[in-house]
N, C-alpha and C positions, 0 to 999 in steps of 0.2 A: 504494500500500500504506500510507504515512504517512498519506494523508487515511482510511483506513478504521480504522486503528489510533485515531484522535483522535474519532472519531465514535463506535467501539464505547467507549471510556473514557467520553464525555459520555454515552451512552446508561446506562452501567452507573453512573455517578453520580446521573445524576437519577433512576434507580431507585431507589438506595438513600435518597436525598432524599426521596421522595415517600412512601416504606415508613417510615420514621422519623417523619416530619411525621404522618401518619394515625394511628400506634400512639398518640401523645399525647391523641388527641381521642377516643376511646372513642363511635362516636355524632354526632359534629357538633360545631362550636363552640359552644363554651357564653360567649363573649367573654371580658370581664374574672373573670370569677370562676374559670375554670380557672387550679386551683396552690394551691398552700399559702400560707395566712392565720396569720400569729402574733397570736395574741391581746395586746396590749400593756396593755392594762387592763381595768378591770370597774368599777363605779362601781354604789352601791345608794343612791338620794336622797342622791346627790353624793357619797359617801364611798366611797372605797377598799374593795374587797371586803379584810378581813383575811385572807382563806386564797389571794391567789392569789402573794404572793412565795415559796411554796414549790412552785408547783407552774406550769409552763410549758403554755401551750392553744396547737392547733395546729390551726384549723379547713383541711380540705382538699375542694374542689372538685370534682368529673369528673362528666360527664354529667348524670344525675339525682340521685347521690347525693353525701354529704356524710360526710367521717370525723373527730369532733374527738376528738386524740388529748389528751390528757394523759401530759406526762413529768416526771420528778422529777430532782432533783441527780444520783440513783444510777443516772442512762440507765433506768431501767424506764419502760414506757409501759402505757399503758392505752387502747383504743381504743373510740368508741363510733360506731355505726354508721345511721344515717338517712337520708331523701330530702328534697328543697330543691325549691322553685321559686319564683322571681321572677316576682311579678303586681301590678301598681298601687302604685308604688311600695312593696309588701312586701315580704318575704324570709319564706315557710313554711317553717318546718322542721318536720319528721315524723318525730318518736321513738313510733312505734306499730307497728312493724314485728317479726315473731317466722319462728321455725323451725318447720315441721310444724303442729303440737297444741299449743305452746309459747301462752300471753299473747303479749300486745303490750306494748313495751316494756322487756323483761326484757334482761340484759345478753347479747351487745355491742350491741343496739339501744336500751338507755337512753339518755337524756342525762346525763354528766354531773353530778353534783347539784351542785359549785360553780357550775354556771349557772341554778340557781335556775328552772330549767323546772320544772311540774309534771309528774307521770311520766307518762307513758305519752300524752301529747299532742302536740298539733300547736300550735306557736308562729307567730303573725304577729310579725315585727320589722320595726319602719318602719324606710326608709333615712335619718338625719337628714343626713349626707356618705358621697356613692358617688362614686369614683372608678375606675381601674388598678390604681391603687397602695396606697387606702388607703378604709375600709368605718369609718364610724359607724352601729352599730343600737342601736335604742331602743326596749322596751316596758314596760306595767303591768301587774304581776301582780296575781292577783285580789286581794291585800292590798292592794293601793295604792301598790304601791312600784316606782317609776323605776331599773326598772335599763338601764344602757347599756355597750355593749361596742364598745371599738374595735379594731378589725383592722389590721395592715398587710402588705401579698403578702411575700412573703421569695422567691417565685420566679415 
């Protein structure tokens, strides 16, 4: 009776183990990029974006999509909502996305405008450092201007 009692426990463990482990994955491993990314900087031809020490970027990961939230001091957030894929060393991001009859790229499917995306498009960012842990992207916008954003996972 003890060895069935310790059998059904192990059996109802790794149940609940493998029910936990799957809910995370939405779809499949997506590797290093599943979790949330704090934006730690933004840089526009090397200088400090001036508008981001008041406001906190939170880019987040799962399956095919991508949520960068932005929060302020006062805990409000603001979310905007996209799809990602990783090709040749790229990172696409796709803020063209709507509801119904709605445009493409209208909010919560805009990007962001402190991130200096043009609206309603599709961004290549090169990986300049990819990691686990920690994400350098870098691209030119049609102006000419080098902006680069670094990430670090928070989870």
């Amino acid at each position: 009776m003890k060895k069935t009692g310790i059998s059904l426990t192990f059996a109802v463990c790794a149940l609940i183990l493998s029910l936990l482990s799957s809910c995370r994955m939405n779809n499949g491993d997506i590797g290093d990029f599943f979790g949330t990314w704090y934006m730690e900087s933004m840089t526009v031809d090397g200088e400090p974006n001036p508008e981001l020490p008041h406001e906190r970027l939170f880019w987040s990961f799962q399956n095919h999509l991508i949520c960068i939230t932005i929060t302020t001091d006062h805990h409000d957030s603001l979310d905007s909502w996209g799809s990602w894929q990783d090709e040749g060393g790229l990172l696409y991001l796709d803020f063209t996305h709507s509801e119904g009859d709605a445009e493409g790229g209208l909010p919560p499917y805009a990007a962001p405008e402190v991130l200096m995306f043009p609206p309603n498009s599709v961004v290549a960012l090169r990986f300049a450092e990819r990691s686990s842990r920690q994400m350098r992207l870098e691209w030119t916008n049609d102006a000419g201007r080098r902006i680069v954003y670094e990430l670090k996972k928070t989870w």
